[in-house]
C-alpha positions in Angstrom: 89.5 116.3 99.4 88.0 115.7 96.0 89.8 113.9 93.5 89.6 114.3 89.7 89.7 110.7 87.3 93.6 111.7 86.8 94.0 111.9 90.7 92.2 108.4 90.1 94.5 107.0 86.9 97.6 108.2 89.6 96.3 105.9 92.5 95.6 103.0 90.1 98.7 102.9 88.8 100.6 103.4 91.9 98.9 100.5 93.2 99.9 98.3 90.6 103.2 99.6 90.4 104.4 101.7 93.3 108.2 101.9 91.8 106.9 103.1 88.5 108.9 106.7 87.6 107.4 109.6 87.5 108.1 109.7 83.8 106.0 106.6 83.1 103.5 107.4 85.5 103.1 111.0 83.9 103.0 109.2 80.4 100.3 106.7 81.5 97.6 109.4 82.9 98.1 112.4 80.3 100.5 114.7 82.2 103.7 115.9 81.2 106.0 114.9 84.3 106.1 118.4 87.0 102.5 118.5 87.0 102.3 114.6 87.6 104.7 115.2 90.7 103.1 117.7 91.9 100.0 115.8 92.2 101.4 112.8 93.6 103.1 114.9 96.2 99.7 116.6 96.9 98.2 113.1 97.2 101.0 112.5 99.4 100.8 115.3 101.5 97.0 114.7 101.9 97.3 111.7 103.5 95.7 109.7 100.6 98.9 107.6 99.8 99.9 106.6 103.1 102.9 104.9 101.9 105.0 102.5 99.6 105.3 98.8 100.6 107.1 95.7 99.4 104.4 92.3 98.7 106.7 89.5 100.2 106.2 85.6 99.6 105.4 84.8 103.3 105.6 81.4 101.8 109.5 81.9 100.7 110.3 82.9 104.8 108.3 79.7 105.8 105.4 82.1 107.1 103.1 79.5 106.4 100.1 79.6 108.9 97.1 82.0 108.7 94.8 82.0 111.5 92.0 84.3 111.7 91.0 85.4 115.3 87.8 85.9 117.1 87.8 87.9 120.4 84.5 88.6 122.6 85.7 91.4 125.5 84.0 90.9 129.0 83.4 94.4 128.6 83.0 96.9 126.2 83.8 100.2 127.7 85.8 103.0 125.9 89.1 101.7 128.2 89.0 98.1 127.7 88.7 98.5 123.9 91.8 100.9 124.3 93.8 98.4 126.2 93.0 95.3 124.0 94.2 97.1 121.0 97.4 98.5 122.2 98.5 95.1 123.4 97.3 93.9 120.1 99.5 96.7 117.8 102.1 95.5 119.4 102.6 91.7 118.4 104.5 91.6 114.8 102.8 88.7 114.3 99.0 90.4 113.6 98.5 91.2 110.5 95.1 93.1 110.4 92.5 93.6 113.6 88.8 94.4 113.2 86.5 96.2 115.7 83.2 94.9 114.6 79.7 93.9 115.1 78.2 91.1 116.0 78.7 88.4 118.0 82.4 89.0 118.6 84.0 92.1 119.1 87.4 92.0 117.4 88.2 89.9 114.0 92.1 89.6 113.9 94.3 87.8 111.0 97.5 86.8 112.2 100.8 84.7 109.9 102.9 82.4 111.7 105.8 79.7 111.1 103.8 77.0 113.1 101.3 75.6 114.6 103.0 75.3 118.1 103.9 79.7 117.2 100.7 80.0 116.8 100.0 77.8 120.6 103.0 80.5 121.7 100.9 83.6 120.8 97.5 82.6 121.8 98.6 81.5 125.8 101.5 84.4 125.8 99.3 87.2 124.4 95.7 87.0 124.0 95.0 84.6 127.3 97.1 86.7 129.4 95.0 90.1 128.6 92.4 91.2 130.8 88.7 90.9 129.6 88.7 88.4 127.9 86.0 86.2 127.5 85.6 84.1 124.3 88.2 83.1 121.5 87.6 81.4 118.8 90.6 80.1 116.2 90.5 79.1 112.6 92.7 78.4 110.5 92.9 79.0 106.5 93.5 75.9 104.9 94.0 78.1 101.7 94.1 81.2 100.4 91.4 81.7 97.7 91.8 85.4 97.1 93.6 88.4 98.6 93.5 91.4 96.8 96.8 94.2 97.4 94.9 96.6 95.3 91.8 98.3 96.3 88.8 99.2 94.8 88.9 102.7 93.8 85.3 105.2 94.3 84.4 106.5 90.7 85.9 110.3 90.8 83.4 113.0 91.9 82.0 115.5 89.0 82.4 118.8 89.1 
């Protein structure tokens, strides 16, 4: 799907504000509000805007513990990748998992309350999977930067 610079001015300023209206968004990029909608649903539709979600204060809950995850599989096959990473969709407490290169084969970020949650997850989930043969743990001692709003591709010209 190509996307023009208003498809563009949309998608920034959804990002910054997803619960901006439709009026204001319209006004913002140059488009009277149906054709603004339309577009957005079309962006929608497309599977470009995936969703709307709500940036909680993990600190406010007492979510306090980031620990990023390294996992090296015994084995790499098409199955064992598969398995790992249903087991690992399923635990609330990952917050983003990685297939990559390298030394390790899965980068995961998880939040928990504690330290000893943390101890819980790591014996109760990863150890207890199959094909597993290294994990390494560390944890953030701060966050530096974390951005909720990607980068956007400059808009192909037509």
């Amino acid at each position: 799907m190509k996307l023009d610079h208003i498809d563009h001015k949309i998608l920034r300023y959804l990002q910054e504000n997803a619960r901006i209206t439709n009026a204001d968004l319209a006004d913002k990029v140059g488009l009277s509000p149906t054709p603004c909608l339309r577009r957005l649903r079309r962006l929608e539709a497309d599977g470009v805007i995936k969703g709307y979600h709500t940036e909680i204060d993990r600190e406010a809950l007492g979510v306090n513990v980031t620990v990023i995850i390294l996992v090296k599989l015994e084995r790499e096959d098409d199955k064992t990748l598969r398995e790992f990473e249903a087991e690992i969709k399923k635990r609330p407490e990952v917050m983003e998992c990685y297939l990559v290169t390298g030394k390790f084969d899965y980068f995961i970020r998880v939040l928990v309350p504690t330290l000893s949650s943390y101890e819980t997850f790591l014996s109760e989930t990863i150890l207890r999977m199959d094909n597993i043969a290294t994990v390494e743990s560390s944890f953030t001692l701060r966050e530096v930067e974390r951005k909720v709003v990607m980068p956007l591709p400059e808009p192909q010209r037509r």
